[in-house]
ChimeraX commands (.cxc) that place a marker at each C-alpha (Angstrom):
marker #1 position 4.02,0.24,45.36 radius 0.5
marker #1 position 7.26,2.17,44.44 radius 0.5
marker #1 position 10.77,0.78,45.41 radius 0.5
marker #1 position 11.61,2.91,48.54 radius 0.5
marker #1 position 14.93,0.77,49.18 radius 0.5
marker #1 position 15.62,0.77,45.19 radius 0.5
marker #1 position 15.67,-3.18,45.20 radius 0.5
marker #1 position 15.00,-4.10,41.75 radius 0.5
marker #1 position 11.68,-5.46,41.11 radius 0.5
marker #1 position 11.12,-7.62,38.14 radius 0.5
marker #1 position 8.12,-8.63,37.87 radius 0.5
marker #1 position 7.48,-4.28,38.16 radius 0.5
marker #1 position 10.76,-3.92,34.91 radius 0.5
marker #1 position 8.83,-6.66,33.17 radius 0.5
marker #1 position 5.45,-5.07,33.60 radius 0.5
marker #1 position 6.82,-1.67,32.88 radius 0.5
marker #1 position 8.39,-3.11,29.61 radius 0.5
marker #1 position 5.52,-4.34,28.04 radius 0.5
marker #1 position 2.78,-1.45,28.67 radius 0.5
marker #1 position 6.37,0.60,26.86 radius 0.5
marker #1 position 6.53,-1.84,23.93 radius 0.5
marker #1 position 2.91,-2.07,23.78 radius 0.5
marker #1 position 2.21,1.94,23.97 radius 0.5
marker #1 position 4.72,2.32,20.93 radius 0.5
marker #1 position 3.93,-0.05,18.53 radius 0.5
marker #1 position 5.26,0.29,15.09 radius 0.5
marker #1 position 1.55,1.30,13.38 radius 0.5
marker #1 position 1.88,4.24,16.04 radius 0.5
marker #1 position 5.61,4.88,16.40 radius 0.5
marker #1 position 8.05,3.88,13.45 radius 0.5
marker #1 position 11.10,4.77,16.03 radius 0.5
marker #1 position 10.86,3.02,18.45 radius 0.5
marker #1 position 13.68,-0.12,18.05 radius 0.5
marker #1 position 15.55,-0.88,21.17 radius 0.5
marker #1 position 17.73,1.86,21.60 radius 0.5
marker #1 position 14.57,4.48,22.24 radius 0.5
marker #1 position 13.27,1.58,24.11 radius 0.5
marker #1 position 16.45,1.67,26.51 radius 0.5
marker #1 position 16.47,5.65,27.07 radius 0.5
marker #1 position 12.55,5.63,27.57 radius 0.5
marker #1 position 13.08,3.35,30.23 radius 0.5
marker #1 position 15.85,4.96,31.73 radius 0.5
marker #1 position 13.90,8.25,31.43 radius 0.5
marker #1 position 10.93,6.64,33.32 radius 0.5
marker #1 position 12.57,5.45,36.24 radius 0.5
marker #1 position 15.06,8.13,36.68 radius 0.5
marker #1 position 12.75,10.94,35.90 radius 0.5
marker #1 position 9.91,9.23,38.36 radius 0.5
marker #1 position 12.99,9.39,40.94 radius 0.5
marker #1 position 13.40,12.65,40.64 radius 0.5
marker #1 position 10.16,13.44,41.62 radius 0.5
marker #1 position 9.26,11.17,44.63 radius 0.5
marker #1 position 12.38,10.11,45.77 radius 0.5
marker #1 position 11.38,6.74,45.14 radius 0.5
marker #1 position 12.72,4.07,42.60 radius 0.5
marker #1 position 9.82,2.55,40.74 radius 0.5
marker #1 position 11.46,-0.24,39.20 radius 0.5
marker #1 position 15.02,-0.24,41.33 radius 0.5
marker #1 position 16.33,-2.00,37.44 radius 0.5
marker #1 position 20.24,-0.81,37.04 radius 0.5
marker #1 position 21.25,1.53,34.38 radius 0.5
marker #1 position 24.81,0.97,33.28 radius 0.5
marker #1 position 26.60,3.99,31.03 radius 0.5
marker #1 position 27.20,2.33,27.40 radius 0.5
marker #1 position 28.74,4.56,24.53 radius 0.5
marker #1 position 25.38,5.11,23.34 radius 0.5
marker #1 position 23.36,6.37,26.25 radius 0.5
marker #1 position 21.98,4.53,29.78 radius 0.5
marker #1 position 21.47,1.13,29.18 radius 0.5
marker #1 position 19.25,-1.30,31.64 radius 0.5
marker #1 position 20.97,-4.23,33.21 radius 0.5
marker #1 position 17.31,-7.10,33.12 radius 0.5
marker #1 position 16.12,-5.62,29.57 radius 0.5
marker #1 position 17.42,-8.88,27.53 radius 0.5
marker #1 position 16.28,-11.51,29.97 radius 0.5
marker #1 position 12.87,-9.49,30.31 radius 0.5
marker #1 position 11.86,-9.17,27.12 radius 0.5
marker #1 position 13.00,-12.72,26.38 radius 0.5
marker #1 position 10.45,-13.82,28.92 radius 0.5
marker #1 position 7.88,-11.94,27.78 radius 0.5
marker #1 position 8.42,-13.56,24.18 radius 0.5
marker #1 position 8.43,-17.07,25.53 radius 0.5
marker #1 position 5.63,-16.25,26.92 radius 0.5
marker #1 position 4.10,-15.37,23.73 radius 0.5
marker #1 position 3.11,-11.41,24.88 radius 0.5
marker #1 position 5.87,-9.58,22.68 radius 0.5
marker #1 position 7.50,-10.59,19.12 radius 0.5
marker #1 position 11.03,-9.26,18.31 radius 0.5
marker #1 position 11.27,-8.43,14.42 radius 0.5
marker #1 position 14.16,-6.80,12.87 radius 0.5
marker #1 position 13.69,-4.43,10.20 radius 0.5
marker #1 position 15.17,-1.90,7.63 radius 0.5
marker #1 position 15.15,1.51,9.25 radius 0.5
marker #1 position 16.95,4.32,7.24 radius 0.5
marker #1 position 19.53,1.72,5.89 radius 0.5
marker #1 position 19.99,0.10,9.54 radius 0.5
marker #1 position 18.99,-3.11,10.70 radius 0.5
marker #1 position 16.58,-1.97,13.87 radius 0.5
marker #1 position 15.00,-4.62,16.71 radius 0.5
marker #1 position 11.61,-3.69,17.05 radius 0.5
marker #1 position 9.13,-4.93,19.49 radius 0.5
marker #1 position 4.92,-5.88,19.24 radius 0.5
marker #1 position 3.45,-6.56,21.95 radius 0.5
marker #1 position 0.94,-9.41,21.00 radius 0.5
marker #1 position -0.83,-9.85,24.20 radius 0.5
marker #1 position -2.89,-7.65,26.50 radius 0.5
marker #1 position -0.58,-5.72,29.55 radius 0.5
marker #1 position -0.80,-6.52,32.80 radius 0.5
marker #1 position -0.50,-3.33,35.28 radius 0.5
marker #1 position -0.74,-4.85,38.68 radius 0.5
marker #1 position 1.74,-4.41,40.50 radius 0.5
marker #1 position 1.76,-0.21,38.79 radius 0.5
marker #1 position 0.23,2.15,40.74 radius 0.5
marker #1 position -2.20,4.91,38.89 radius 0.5
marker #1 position 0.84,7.54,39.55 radius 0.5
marker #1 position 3.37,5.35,37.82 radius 0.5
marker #1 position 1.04,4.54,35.23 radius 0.5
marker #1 position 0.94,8.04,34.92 radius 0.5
marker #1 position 4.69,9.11,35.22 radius 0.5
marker #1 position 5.45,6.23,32.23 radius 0.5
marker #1 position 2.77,7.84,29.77 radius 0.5
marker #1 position 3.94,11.28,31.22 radius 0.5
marker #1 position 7.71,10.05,29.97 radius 0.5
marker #1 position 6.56,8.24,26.28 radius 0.5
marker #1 position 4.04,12.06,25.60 radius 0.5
marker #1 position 7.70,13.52,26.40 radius 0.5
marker #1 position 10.44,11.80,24.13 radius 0.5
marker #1 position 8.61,8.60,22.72 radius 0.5
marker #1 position 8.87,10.81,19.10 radius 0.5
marker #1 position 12.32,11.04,19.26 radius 0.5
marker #1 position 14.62,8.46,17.18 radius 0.5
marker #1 position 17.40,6.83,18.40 radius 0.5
marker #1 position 19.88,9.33,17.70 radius 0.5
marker #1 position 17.93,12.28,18.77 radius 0.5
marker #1 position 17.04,10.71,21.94 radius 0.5
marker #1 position 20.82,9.60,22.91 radius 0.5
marker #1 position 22.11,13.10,22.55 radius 0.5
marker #1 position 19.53,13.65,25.33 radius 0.5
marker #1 position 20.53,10.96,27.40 radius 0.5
marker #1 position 24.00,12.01,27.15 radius 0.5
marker #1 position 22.82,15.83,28.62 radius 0.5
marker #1 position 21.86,13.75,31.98 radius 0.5
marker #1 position 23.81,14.82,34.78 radius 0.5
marker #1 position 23.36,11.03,36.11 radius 0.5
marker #1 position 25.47,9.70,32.26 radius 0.5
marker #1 position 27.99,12.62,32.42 radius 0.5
marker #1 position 29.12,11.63,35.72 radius 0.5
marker #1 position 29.86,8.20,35.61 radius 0.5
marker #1 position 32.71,6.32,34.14 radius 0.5
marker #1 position 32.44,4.56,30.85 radius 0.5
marker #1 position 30.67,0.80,32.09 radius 0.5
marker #1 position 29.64,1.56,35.34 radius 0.5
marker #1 position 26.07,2.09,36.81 radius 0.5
marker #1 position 24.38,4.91,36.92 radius 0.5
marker #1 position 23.61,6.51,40.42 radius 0.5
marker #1 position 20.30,7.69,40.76 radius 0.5
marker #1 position 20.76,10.43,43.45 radius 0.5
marker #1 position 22.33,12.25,40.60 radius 0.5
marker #1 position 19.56,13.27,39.07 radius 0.5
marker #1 position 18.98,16.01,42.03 radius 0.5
marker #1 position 22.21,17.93,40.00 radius 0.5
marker #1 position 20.33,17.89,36.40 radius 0.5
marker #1 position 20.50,20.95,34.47 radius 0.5
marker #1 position 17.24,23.00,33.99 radius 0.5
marker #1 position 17.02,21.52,30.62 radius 0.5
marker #1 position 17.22,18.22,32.09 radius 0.5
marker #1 position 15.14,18.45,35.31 radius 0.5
marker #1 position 12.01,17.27,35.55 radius 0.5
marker #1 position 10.66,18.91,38.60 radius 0.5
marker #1 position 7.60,21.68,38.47 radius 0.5
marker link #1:1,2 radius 0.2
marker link #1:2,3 radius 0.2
marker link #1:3,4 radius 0.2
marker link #1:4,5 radius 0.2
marker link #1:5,6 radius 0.2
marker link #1:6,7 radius 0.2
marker link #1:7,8 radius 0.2
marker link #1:8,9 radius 0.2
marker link #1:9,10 radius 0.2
marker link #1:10,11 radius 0.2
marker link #1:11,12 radius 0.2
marker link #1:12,13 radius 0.2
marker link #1:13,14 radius 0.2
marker link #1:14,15 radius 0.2
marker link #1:15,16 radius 0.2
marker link #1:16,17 radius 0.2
marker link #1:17,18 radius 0.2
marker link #1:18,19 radius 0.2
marker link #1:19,20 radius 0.2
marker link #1:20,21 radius 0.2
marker link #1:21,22 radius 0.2
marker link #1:22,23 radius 0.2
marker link #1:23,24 radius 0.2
marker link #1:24,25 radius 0.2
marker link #1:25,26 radius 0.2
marker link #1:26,27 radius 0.2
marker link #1:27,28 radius 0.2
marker link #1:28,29 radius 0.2
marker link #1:29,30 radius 0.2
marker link #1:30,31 radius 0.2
marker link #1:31,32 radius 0.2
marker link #1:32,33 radius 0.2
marker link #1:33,34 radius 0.2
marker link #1:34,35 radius 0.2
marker link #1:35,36 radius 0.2
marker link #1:36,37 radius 0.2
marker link #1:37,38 radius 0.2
marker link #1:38,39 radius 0.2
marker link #1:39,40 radius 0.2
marker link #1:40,41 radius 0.2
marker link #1:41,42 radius 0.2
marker link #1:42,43 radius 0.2
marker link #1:43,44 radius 0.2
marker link #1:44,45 radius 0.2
marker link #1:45,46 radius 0.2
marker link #1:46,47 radius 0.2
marker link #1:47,48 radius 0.2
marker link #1:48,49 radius 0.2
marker link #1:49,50 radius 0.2
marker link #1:50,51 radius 0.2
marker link #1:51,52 radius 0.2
marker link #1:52,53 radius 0.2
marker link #1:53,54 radius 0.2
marker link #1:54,55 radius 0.2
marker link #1:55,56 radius 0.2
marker link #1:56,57 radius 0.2
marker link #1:57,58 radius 0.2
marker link #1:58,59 radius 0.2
marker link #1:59,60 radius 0.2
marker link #1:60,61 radius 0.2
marker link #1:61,62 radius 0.2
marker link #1:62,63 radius 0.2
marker link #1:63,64 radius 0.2
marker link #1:64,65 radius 0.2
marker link #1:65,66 radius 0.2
marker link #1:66,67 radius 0.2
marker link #1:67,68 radius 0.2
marker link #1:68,69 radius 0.2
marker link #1:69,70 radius 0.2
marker link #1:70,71 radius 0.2
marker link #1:71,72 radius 0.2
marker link #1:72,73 radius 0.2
marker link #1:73,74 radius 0.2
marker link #1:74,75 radius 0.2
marker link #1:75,76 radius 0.2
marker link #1:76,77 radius 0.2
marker link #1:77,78 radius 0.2
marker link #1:78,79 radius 0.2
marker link #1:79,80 radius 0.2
marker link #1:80,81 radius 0.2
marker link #1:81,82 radius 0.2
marker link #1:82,83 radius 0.2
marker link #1:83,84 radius 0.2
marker link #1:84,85 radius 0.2
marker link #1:85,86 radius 0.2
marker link #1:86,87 radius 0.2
marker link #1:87,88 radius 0.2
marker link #1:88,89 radius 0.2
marker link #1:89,90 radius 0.2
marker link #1:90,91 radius 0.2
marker link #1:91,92 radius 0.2
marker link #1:92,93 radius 0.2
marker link #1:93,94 radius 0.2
marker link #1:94,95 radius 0.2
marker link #1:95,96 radius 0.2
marker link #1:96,97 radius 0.2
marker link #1:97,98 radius 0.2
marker link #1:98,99 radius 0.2
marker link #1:99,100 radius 0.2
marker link #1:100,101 radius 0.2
marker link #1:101,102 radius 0.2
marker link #1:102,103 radius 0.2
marker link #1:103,104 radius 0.2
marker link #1:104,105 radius 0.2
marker link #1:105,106 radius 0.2
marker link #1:106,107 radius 0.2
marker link #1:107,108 radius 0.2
marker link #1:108,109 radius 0.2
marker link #1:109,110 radius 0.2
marker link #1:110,111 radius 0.2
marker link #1:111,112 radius 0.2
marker link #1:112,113 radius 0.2
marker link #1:113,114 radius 0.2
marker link #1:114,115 radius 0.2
marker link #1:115,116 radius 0.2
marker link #1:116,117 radius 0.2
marker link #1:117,118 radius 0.2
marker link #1:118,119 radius 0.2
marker link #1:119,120 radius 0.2
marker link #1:120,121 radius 0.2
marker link #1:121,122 radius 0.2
marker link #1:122,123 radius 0.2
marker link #1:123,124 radius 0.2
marker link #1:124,125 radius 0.2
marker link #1:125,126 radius 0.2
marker link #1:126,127 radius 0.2
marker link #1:127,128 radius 0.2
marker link #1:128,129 radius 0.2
marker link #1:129,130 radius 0.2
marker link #1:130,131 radius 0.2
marker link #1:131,132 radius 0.2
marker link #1:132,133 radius 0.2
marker link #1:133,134 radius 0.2
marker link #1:134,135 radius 0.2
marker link #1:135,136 radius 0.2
marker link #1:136,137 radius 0.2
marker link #1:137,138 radius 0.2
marker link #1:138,139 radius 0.2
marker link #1:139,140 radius 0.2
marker link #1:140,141 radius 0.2
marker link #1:141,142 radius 0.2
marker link #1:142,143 radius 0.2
marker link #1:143,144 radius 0.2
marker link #1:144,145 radius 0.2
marker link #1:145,146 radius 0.2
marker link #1:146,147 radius 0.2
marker link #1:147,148 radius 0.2
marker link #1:148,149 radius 0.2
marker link #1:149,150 radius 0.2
marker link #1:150,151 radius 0.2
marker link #1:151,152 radius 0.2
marker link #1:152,153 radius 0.2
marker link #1:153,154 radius 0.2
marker link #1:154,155 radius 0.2
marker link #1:155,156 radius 0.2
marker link #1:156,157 radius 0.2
marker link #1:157,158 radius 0.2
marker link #1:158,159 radius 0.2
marker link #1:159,160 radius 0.2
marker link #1:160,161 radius 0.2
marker link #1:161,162 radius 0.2
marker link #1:162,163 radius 0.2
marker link #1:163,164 radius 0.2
marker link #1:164,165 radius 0.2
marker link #1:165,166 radius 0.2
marker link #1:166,167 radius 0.2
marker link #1:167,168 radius 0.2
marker link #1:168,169 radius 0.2
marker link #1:169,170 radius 0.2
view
């Protein structure tokens, strides 16, 4: 089920999305606005690529000032809220005005294999606590960030250079 030629699959993103927003609701996780939302994502799919060599989503991470951002996000999760399976609230958080996401309607996993089901929980048990700040200066540790020019996309391959910090491999 993976992405072995990295061609973005978005019906996989939008799937992927959801089961994120819907694993971190706010009762659970008071955090989790869209910036986390962006670096959990990019954790996922680059992490899972480090592993197995395989893109599970193939989305495209671009490098914003504020960490890896994913090209689909905005059109995704405004599909998803058409659709009437995620609500977009803003809310006071620490002073800020933070988008937060509810998923309203039961996930679909179909087209996620039990091994990428596993690799996203594996990714929100590892940073899914962190806030947005906390989990940028991360992002911005990632060999695959460092070495790209401000506004370009991020190149997956890169991730075989991470730091032992970063790495994700046993």
């Amino acid at each position: 089920m993976a992405e072995a030629d990295g061609i973005f699959n978005r019906d996989k993103f939008k799937q992927v999305v959801h089961y994120i927003i819907d694993k971190t609701t706010p009762s659970r996780y008071h955090n989790v606005g869209k910036k986390v939302l962006y670096k959990l994502l990019y954790f996922n799919d680059f992490n899972y690529y480090e592993l197995t060599e395989l893109k599970m989503t193939g989305e495209t991470y671009t490098k914003l000032e504020h960490g890896p951002a994913p090209r689909h996000f905005n059109d995704v999760v405004d599909e998803l809220i058409r659709e009437g399976a995620v609500q977009k609230n803003k809310v006071d958080y620490f002073g800020r005005t933070q988008t937060r996401y509810l998923s309203v309607k039961d996930v679909s996993v179909s087209h996620l294999s039990a091994e990428e089901l596993q690799q996203i929980d594996d990714t929100l048990n590892r940073y899914s606590s962190m806030n947005g700040s906390q989990i940028e200066a991360l992002s911005h540790k990632d060999i695959p960030w460092i070495a790209e020019e401000p506004g370009c996309d991020l190149d997956y391959d890169m991730v075989f250079y991470r730091s032992a910090e970063m790495s994700v491999r046993p």
